[in-house]
C-alpha positions in Angstrom: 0.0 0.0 0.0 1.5 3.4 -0.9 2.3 5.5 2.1 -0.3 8.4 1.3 -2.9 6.1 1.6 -1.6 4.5 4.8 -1.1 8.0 6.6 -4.5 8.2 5.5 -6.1 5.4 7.1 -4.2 6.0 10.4 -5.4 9.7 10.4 -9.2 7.7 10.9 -7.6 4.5 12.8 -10.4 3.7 15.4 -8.1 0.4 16.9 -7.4 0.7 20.7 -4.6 -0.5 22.7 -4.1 -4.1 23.7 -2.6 -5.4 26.7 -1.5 -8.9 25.3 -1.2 -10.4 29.1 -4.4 -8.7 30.5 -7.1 -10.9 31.8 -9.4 -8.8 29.3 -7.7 -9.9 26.3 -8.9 -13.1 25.4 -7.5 -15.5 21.8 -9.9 -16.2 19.1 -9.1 -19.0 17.0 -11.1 -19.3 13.9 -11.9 -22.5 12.3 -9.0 -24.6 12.5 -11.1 -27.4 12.3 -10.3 -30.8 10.4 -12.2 -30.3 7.7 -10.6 -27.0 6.8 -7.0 -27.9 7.7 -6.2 -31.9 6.6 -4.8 -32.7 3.3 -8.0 -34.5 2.7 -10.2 -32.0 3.9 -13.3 -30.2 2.2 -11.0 -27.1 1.6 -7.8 -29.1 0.1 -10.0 -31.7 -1.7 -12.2 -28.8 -3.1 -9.0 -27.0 -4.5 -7.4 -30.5 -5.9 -11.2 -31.1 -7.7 -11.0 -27.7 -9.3 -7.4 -28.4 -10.6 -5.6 -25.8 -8.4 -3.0 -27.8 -7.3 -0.8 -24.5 -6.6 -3.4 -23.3 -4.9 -3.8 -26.1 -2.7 0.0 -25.9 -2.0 0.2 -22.2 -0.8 -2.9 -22.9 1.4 -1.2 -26.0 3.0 2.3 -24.2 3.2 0.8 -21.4 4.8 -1.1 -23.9 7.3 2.7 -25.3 8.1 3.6 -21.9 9.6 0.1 -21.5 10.9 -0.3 -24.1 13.4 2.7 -24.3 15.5 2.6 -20.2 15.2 -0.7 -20.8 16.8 0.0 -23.6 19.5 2.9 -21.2 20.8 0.2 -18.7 21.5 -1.8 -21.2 23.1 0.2 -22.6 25.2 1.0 -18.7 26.6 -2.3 -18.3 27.2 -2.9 -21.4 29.3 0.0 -20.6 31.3 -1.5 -17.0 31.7 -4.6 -18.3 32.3 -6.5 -16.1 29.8 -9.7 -16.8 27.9 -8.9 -18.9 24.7 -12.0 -19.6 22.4 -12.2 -22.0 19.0 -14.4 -21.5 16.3 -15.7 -24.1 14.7 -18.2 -24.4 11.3 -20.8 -26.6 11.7 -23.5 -26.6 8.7 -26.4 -28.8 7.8 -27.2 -30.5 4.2 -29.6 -28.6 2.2 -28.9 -25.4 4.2 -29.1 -22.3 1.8 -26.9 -19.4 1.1 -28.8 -16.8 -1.2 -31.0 -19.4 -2.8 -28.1 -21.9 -3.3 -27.5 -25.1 -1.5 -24.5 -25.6 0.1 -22.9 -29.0 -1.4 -20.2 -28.8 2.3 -21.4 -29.2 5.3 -19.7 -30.6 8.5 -22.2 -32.9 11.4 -21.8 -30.8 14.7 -20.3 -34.5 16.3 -18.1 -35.6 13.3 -14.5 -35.7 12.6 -14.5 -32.9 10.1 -15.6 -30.0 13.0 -13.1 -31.2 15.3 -10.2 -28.5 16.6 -7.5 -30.0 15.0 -5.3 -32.0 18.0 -1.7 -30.0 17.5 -3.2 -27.0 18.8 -3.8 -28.6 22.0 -7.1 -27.2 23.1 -8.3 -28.2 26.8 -11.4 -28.4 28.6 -11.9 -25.1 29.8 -11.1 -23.8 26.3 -14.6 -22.4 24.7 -15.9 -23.7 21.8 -18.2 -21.9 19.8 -20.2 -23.4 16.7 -21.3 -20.9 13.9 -23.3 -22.0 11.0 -22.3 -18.4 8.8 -19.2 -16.7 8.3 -19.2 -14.4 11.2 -19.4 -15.9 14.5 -20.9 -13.0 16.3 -24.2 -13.5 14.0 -26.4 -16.2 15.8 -24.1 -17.2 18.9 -23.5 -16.2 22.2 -20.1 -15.1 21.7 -20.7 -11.5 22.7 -22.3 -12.2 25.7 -19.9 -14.6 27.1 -16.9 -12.4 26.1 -18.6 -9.5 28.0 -19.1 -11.6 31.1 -16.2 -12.5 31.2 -15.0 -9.1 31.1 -12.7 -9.3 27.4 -12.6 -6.0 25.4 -9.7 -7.1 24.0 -9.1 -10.1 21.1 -6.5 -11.5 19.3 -7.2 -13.3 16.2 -6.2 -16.3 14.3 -7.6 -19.3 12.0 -8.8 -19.7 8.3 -9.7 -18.1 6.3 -7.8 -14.7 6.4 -10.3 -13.1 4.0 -13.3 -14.7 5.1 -14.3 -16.2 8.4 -11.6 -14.4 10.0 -12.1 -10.8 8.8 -16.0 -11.3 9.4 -14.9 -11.7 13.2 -12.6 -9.0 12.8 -14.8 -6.9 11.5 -17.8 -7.6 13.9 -15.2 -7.7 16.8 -14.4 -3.9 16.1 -18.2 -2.9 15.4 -19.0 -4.5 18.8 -16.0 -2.5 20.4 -13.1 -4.6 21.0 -9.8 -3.6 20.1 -8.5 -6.5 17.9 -4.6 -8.2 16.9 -4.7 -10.1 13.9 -1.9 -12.6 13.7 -0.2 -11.9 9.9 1.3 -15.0 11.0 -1.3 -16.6 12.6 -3.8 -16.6 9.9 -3.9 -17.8 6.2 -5.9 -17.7 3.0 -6.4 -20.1 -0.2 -3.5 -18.2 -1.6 -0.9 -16.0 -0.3 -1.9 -13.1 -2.7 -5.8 -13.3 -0.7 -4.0 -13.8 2.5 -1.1 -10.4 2.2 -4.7 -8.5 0.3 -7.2 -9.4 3.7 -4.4 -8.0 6.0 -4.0 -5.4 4.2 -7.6 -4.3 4.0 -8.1 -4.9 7.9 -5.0 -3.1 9.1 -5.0 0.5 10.2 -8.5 0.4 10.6 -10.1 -2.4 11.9 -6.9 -4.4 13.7 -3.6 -4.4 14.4 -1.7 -6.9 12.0 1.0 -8.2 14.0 3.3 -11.1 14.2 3.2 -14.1 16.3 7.0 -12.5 17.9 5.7 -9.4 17.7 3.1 -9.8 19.9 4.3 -12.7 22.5 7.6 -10.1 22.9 5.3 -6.5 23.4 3.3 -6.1 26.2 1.2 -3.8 24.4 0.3 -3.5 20.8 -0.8 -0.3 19.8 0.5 2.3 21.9 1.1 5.4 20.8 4.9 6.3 20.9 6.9 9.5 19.0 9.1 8.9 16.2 12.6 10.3 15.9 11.3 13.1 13.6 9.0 13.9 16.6 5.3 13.3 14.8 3.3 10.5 17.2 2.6 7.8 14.8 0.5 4.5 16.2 2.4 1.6 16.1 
């Protein structure tokens, strides 16, 4: 993005601060469900139909960095003992979308909506199941964050241009100051993936590395650069 335009978009950046250790922040892991994730997966499978074998292979290189990027941030948050909640897709054959039936769909109790094992989820991990791309639309999400006091998210999953920039998106509307994980997140290709982070950042979240933010204890702050001009980080 040229620099005009992303002076631009910080001039109107509406992201708040987040404390990456604070009880309030809480990780949201989007969809990294079987189905979406193994080689023989709907998503791979569907790719390898279509004859988008390079395709497929971006989407399963970036899942190589994705998970164990994702399991480090896990595992922080258990020790911290802060709020970690999967997302799961759970739909139901014949459902419609805009007059069109849905030819995927994933059984609530089968294989294919499982959180994948490597990312080691553990009992008192929420799991929320959404049956549309955003997973504030139709769940309790909201209301359990919000009793459990989180303002703050950071976000993670497939995909970066779809079911995680809906919660992204929603997340901000609703008030929470939101980290996407740039390495934490990944697309059908890496051109969608780099185009959804790009979209999202300055405006709706901070896009930030795995490093970046298990090293920071706050992404966001305000600090002055060497020329003196206060410039949101």
């Amino acid at each position: 993005m040229q620099e005009l335009s992303v002076k631009a978009l910080r001039s109107f950046s509406g992201v708040g601060e987040v404390e990456v250790a604070s009880p309030s922040t809480a990780l949201l892991v989007i969809d990294m469900q079987n189905g979406y994730v193994r080689h023989e997966g709907f998503t791979v499978r569907r790719l390898l139909e279509r004859g988008l074998a390079e395709a497929a292979a971006q989407y399963e290189r970036q899942l190589r960095r994705i998970i164990p990027n994702l399991r480090r941030l896990v595992d922080r948050f258990h020790g911290t003992h802060q709020l970690i909640v999967f997302v799961n897709s759970v739909n139901y054959p014949g459902r419609q979308s805009g007059g069109q039936t849905i030819n995927q769909w994933f059984d609530p109790d089968s294989p294919d909506a499982a959180i994948i094992e490597e990312l080691g989820r553990r009992p008192e991990d929420v799991l929320i199941s959404k049956s549309c791309s955003g997973v504030f639309a139709g769940s309790t999400l909201d209301l359990q964050l919000r009793r459990k006091g989180i303002n703050n998210l950071i976000v993670g999953g497939v995909v970066t241009d779809g079911c995680v920039e809906q919660a992204v998106r929603q997340a901000h509307d609703l008030t929470y100051a939101c980290i996407l994980l740039s390495d934490g997140s990944g697309a059908l290709t890496d051109e969608i993936h780099e185009n959804a982070l790009e979209r999202l950042e300055h405006r709706r979240a901070h896009v930030r590395s795995i490093d970046d933010v298990l090293s920071r204890p706050v992404i966001g702050a305000t600090e002055i650069t060497p020329a003196g001009a206060a410039t949101t980080r």
